[in-house]
C-alpha positions in Angstrom: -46.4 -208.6 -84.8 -42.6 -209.5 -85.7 -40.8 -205.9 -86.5 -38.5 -206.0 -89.6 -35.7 -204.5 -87.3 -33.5 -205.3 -84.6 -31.5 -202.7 -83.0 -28.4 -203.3 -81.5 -25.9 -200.6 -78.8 -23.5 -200.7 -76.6 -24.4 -201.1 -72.7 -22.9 -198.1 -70.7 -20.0 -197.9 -67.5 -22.8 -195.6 -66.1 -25.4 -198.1 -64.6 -28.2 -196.6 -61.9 -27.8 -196.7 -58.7 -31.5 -198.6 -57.6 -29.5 -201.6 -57.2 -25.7 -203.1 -56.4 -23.1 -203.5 -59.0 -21.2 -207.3 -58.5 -17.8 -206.2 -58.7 -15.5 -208.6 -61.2 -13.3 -210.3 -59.4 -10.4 -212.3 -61.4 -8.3 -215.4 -60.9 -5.3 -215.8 -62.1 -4.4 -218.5 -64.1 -8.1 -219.5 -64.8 -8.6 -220.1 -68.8 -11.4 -217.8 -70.5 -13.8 -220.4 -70.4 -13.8 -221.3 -66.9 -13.7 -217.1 -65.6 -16.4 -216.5 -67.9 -18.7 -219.6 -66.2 -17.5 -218.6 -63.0 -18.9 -214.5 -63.9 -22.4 -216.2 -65.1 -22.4 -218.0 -61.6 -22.1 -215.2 -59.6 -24.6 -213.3 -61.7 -27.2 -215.7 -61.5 -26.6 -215.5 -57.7 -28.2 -212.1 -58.1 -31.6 -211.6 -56.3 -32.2 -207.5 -57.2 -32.5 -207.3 -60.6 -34.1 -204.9 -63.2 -34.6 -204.4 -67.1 -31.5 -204.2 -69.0 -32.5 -201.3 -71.0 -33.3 -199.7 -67.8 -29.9 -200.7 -66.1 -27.8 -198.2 -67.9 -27.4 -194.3 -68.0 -26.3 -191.7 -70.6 -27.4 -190.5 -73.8 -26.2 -193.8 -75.6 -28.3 -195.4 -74.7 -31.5 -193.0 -74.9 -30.8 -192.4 -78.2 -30.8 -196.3 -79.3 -34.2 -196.7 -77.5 -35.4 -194.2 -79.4 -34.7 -195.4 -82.3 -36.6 -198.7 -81.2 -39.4 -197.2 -80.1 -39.9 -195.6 -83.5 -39.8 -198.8 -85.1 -41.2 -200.7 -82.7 -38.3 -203.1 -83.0 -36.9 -204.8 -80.4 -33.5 -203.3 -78.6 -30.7 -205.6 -77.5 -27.3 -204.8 -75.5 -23.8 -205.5 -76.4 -22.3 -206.0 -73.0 -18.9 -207.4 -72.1 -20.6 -208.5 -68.4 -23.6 -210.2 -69.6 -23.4 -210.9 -73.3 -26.4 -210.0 -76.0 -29.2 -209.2 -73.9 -32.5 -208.2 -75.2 -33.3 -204.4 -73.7 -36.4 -206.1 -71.5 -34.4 -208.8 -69.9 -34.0 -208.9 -65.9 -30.4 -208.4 -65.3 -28.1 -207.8 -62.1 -26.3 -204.5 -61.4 -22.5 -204.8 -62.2 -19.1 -203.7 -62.9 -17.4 -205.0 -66.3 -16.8 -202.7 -69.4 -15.2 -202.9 -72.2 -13.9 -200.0 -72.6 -12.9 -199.4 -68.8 -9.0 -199.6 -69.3 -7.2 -200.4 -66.1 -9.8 -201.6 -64.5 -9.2 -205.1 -63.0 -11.1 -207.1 -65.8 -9.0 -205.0 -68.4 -6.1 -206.0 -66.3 -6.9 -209.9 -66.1 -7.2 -210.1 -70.0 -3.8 -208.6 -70.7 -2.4 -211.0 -67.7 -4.4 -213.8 -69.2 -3.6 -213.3 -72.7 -7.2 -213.3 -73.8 -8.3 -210.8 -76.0 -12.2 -209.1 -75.7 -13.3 -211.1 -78.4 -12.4 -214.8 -76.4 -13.8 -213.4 -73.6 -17.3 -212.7 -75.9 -17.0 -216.1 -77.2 -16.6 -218.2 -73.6 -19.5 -215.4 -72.0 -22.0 -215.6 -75.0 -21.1 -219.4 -75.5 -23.0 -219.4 -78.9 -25.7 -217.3 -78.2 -24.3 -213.7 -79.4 -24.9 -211.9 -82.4 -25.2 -214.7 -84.8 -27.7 -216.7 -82.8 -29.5 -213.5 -82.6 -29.8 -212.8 -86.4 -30.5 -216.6 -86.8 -33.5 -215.8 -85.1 -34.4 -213.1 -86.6 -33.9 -214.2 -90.4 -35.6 -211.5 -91.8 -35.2 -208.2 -89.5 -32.9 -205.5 -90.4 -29.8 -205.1 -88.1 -29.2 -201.5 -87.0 -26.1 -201.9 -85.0 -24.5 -198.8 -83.4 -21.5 -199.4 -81.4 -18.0 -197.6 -80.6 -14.9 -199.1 -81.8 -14.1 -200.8 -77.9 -17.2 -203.1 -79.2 -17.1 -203.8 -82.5 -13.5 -205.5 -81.2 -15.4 -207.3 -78.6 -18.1 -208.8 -81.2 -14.8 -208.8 -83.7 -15.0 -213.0 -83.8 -18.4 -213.5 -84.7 -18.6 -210.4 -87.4 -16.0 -212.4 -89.4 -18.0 -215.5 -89.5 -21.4 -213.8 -91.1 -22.5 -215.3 -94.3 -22.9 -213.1 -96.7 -26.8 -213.0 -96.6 -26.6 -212.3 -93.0 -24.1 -209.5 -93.7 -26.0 -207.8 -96.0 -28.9 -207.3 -93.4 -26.9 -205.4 -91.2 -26.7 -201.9 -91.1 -23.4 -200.6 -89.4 -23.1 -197.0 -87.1 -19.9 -195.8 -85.6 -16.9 -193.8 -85.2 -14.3 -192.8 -87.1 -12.2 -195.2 -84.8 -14.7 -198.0 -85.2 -14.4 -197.8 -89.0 -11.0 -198.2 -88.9 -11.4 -201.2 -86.3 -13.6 -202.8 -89.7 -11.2 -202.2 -91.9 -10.6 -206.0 -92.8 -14.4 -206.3 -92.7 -15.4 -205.7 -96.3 -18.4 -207.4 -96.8 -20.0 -205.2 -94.1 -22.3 -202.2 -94.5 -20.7 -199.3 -92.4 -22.7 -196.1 -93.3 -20.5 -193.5 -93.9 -21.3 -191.3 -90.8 -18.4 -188.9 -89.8 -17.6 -185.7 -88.3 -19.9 -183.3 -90.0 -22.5 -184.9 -88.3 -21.6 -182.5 -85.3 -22.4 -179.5 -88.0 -25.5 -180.2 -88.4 -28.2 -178.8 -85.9 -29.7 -180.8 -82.7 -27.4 -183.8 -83.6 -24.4 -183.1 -81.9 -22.7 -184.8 -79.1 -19.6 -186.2 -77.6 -17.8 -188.7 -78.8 -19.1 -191.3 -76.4 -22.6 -191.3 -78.1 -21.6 -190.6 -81.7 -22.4 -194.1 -83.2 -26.2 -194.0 -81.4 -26.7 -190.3 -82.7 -25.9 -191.5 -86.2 -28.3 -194.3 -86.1 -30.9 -192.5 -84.9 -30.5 -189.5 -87.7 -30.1 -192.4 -90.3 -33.4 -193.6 -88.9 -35.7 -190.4 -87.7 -33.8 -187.5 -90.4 -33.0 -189.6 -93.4 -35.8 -192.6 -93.3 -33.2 -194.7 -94.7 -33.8 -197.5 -92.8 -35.3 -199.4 -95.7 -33.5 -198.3 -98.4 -31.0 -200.8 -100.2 -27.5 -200.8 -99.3 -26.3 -198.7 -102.0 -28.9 -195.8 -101.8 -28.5 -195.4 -97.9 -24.6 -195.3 -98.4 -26.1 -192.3 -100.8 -28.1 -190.7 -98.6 -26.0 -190.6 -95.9 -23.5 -189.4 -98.0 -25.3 -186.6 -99.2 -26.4 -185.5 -95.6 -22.6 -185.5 -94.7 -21.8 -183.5 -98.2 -23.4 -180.1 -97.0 -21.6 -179.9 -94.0 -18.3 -179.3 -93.1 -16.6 -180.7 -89.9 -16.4 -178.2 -87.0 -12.8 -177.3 -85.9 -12.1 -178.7 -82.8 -11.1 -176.0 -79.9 -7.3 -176.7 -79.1 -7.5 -178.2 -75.1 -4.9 -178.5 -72.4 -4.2 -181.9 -70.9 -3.5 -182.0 -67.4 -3.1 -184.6 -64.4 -6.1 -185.8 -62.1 -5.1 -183.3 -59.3 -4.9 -180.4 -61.8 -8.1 -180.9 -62.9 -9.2 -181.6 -59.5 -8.0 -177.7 -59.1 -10.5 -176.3 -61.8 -13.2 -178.5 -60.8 -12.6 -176.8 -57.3 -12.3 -173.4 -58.7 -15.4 -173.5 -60.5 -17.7 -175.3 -58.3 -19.3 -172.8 -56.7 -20.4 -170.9 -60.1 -21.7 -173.8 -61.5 -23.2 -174.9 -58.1 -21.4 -178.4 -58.1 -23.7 -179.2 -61.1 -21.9 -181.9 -63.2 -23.0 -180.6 -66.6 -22.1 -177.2 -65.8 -18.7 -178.2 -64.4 -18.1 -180.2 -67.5 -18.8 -177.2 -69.7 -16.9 -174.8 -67.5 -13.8 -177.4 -67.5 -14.2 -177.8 -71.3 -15.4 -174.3 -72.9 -14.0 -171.5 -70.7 -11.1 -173.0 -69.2 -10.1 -175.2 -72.5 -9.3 -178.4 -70.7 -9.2 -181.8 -72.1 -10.9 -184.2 -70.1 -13.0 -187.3 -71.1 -16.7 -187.5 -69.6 -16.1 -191.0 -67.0 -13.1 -189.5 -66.1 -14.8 -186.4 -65.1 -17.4 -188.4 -63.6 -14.9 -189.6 -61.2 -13.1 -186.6 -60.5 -16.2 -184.2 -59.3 -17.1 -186.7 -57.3 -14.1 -186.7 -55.4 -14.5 -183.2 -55.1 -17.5 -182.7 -54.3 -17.0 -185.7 -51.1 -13.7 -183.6 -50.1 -15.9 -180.0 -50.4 -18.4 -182.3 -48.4 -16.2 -183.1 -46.0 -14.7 -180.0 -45.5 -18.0 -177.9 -44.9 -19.1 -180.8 -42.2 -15.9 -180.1 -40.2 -16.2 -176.5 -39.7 -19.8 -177.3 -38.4 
């Protein structure tokens, strides 16, 4: 049985650990096109492999499987290392985001000149998004994705026909709505803020764009509903709530977080979501969740470290 959806997210930085991550390793002065064959290579060199859908960690992604699973609609990944890949694919571990500034595949597109959306062009080379919903000529596109993504995927939304336009359905930030500004033939659903008012849907702003989708699918039941009406609907959901105020943070350098992290670990028992609360909520500090990532787990190896040598 064909489903009359598709949905579409965002792969994660987060990937398990049950297998290796290939690291992206850039050449300078190598051309988009010839980096991009050269990444597929080394890929496909790849013996340990597991499911795509499987590969990645974090809510994002659990949410967006969700949502598939109550439609019974195929899921596929947006992912600046292997391109569109459906959710049950065999894939390699590795190391490429999109939204990982500074990180050396960041680094060789500024040094390159090649902006995220050439680099989705040479990867996909013609099977992306459009292929996909060629295939698919009658499915519903749920797509949730953050801004960092919809700029990857940038060069093929601006090339949908109209028809194929209308099918999508678009989920994302505040910062990805702005990114679709020049985009007006696309469907964005009005999802904002206020979403965090309402109960059980709240989040962080990593996971926004999959919490919408899902409460557009599984609260509202818009998925079917003409463009118009679920602009309505989801409009009226927003209407009754009211944005929360955001607690006023401070923003401080690796090694003075490192310092609360520290101070706090044994109250929270090194636990990472306790440690994130306790950074965020009672000492009022500003620090995003992969950065955080990184941080405890520095900590944790020095506290590690420290404990073994008094042995």
């Amino acid at each position: 049985m064909i489903s009359n959806y598709v949905v579409v997210t965002n792969c994660t930085a987060r990937k398990r650990a049950r297998i290796d991550c290939v690291p992206f390793s850039p050449a300078k002065g190598v051309a988009a096109e010839e980096m991009a064959k050269r990444w597929r290579q080394t890929l496909c060199s790849q013996s340990a492999l597991q499911s795509a859908e499987s590969l990645y960690v974090g809510r994002s992604i659990k949410e967006a499987r969700s949502v598939a699973e109550h439609l019974g609609a195929p899921l596929h990944i947006v992912s600046a290392g292997l391109g569109l890949v459906d959710g049950q694919r065999q894939v390699p571990g590795y190391d490429l985001s999109a939204a990982d500034r500074g990180s050396p595949f960041d680094t060789w597109l500024t040094q390159a000149s090649v902006t995220t959306a050439q680099w989705w062009s040479a990867l996909t080379a013609g099977y992306g998004l459009k292929w996909m919903m060629q295939n698919s000529p009658s499915a519903t596109v749920l797509v949730a994705l953050p801004s960092d993504y919809l700029e990857l995927i940038g060069g093929e939304l601006s090339v949908l026909t109209s028809s194929q336009a209308a099918r999508l359905r678009i989920f994302t930030s505040s910062a990805g709505q702005r990114a679709l500004a020049g985009f007006s033939n696309l469907p964005v659903m009005p999802y904002d803020d206020r979403l965090e008012s309402q109960r059980g849907w709240s989040g962080t702003r990593a996971d926004f764009p999959q919490r919408a989708l899902r409460h557009f699918v599984q609260k509202l039941h818009a998925q079917a509903l003409p463009i118009p009406n679920a602009v309505k609907a989801v409009a009226a959901s927003m209407a009754s709530h009211k944005a929360p105020t955001l607690p006023k943070r401070s923003r401080l350098s690796d090694e003075e977080i490192c310092k609360v992290i520290r101070a706090g670990w044994k109250e929270c028992d090194g636990n990472s979501a306790r440690l994130l609360r306790y950074l965020r909520d009672d000492r009022k500090v500003a620090c995003e969740q992969k950065r955080f990532a990184g941080l405890r787990k520095a900590v944790g190896a020095e506290l590690a470290k420290a404990k073994g040598q008094r042995r």
